[in-house]
Residue frames as a rotation matrix with the C-alpha (Angstrom) as fourth column:
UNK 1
-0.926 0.102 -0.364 -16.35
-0.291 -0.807 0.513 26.73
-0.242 0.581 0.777 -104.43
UNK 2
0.091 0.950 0.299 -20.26
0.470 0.223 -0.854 26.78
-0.878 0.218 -0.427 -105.41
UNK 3
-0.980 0.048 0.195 -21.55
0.193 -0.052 0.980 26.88
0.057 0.997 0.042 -109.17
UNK 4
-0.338 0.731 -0.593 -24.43
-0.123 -0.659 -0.742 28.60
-0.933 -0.178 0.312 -110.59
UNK 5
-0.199 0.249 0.948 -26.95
0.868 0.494 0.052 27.97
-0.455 0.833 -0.315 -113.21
UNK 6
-0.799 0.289 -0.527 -27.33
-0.322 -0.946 -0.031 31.13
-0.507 0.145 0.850 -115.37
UNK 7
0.264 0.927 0.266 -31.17
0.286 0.188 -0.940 30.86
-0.921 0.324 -0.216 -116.92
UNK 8
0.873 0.065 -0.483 -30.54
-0.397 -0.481 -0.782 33.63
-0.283 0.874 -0.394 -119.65
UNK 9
0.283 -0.737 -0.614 -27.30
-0.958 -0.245 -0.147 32.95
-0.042 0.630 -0.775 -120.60
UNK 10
0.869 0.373 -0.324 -27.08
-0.447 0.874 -0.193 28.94
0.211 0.312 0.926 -120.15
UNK 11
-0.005 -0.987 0.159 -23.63
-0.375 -0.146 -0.916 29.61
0.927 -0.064 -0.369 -118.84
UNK 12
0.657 -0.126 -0.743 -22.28
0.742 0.279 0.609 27.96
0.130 -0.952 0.277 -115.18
UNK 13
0.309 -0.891 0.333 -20.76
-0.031 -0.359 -0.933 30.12
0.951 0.278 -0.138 -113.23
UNK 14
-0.156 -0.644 -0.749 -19.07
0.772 0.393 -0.499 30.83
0.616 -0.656 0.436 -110.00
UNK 15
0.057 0.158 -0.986 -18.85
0.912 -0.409 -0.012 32.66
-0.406 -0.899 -0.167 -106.72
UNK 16
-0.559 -0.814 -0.155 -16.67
0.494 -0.478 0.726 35.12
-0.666 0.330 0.670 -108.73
UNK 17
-0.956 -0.222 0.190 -18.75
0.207 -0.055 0.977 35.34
-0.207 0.973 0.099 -111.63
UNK 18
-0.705 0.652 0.281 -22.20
0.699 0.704 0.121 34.99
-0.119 0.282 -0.952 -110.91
UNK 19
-0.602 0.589 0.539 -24.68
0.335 -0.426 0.840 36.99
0.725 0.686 0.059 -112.21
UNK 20
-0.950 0.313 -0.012 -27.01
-0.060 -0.219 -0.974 39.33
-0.307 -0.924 0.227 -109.74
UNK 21
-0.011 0.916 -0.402 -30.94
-0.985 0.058 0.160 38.92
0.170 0.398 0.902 -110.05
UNK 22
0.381 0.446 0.810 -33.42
-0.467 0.849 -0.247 36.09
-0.798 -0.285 0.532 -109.80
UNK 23
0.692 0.236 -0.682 -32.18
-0.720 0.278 -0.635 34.54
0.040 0.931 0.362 -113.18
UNK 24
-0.307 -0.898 -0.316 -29.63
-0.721 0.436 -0.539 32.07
0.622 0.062 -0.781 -111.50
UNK 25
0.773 0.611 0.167 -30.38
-0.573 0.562 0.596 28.70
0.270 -0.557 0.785 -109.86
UNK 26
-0.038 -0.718 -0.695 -28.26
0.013 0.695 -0.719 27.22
0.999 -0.037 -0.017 -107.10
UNK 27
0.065 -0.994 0.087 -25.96
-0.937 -0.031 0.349 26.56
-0.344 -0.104 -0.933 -105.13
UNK 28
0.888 0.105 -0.448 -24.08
-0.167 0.981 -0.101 23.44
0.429 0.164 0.888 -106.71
UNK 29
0.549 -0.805 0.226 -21.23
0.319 0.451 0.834 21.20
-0.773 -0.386 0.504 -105.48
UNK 30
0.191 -0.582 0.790 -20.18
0.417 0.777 0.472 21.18
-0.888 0.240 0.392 -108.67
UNK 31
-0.597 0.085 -0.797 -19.55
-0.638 -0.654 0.408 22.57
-0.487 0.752 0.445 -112.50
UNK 32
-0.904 0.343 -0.256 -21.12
0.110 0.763 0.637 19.19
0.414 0.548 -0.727 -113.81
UNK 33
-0.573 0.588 -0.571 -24.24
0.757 0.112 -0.644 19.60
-0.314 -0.801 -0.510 -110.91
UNK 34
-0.634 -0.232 -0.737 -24.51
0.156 -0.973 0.171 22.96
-0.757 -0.006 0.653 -112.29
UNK 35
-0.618 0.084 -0.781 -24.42
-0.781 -0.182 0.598 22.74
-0.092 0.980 0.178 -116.10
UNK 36
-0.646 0.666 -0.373 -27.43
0.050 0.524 0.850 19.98
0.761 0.531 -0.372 -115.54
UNK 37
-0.859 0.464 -0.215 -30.05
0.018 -0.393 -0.919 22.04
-0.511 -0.794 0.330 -113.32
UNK 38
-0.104 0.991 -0.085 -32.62
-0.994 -0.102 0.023 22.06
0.014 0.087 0.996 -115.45
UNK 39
0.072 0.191 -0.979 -32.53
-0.228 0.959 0.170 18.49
0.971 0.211 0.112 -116.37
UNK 40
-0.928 -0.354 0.113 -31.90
-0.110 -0.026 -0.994 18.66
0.355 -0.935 -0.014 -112.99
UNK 41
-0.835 0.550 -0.022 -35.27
-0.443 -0.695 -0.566 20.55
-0.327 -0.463 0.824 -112.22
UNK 42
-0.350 0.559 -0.751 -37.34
-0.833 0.181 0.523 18.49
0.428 0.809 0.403 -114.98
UNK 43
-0.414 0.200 -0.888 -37.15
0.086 0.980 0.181 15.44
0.906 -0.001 -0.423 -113.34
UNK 44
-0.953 0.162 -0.258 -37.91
0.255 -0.037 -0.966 16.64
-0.166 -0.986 -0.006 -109.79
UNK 45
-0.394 0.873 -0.287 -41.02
-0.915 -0.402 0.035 18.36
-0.084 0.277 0.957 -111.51
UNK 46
-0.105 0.765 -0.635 -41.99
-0.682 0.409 0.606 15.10
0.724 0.497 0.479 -113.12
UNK 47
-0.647 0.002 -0.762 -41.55
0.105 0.991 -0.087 13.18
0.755 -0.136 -0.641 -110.17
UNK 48
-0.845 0.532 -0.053 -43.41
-0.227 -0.447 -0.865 15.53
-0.483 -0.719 0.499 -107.73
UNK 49
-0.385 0.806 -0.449 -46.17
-0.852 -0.124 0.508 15.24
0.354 0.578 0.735 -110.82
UNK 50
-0.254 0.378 -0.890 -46.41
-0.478 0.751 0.456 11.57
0.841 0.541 -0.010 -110.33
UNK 51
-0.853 -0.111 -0.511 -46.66
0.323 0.658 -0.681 11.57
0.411 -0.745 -0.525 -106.96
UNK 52
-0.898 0.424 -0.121 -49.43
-0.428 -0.904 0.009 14.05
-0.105 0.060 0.993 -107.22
UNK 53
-0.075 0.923 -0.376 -51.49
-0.985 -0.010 0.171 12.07
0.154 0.384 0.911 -109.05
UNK 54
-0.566 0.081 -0.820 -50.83
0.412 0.890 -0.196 8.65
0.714 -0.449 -0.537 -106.78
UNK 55
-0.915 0.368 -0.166 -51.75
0.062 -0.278 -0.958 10.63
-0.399 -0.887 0.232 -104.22
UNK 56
-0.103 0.928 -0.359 -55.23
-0.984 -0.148 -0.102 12.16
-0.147 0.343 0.928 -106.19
UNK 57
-0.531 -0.058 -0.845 -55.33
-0.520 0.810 0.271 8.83
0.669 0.584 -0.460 -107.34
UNK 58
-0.697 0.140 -0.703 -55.88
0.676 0.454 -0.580 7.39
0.238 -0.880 -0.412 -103.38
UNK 59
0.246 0.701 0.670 -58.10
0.394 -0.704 0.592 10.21
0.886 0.118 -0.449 -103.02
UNK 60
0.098 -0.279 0.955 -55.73
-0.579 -0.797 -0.173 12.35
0.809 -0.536 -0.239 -100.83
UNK 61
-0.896 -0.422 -0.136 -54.90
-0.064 0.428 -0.902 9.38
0.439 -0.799 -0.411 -98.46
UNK 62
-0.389 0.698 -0.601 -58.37
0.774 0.601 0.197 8.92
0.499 -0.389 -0.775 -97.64
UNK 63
-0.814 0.131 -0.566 -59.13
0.264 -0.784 -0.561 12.53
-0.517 -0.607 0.604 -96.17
UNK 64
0.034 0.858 0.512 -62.45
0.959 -0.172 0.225 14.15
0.281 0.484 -0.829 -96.54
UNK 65
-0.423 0.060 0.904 -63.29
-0.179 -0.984 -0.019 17.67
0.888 -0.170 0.427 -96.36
UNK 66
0.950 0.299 -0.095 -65.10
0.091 0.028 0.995 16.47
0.300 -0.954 0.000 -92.79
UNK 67
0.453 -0.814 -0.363 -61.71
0.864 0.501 -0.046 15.43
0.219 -0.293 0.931 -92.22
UNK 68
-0.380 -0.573 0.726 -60.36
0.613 -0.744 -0.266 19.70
0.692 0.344 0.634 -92.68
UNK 69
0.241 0.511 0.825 -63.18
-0.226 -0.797 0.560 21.45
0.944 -0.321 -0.076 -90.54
UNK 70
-0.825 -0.515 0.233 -62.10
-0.214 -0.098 -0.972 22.20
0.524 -0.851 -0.029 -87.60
């Protein structure tokens, strides 16, 4: 069975159950997987952030805009 995060309603739900429209975020293994998608989603955000700004940081691996033109 797969679990759904409902956005608006903060509810998990199910194959059975789930809400139609963009306002659901899954598939999960689980009801526990589920009922922590955002916290889920938060941390993937902040870790994509922080690799962002290692990366700006290195100045883009070392690429120049010579480096883009073709």
């Amino acid at each position: 069975m797969q679990y759904w995060y409902n956005v608006d309603s903060g509810q998990v739900e199910t194959d059975e159950t789930k809400s139609q429209g963009a306002h659901v975020m899954g598939p999960y293994a689980s009801q526990d997987e589920a009922s922590r998608a955002l916290q889920s989603a938060r941390e993937r955000t902040e870790q994509w952030d922080a690799e962002d700004r290692d990366w700006n940081a290195r100045g883009g691996a070392g690429i120049t805009d010579e480096d883009l033109e073709d």
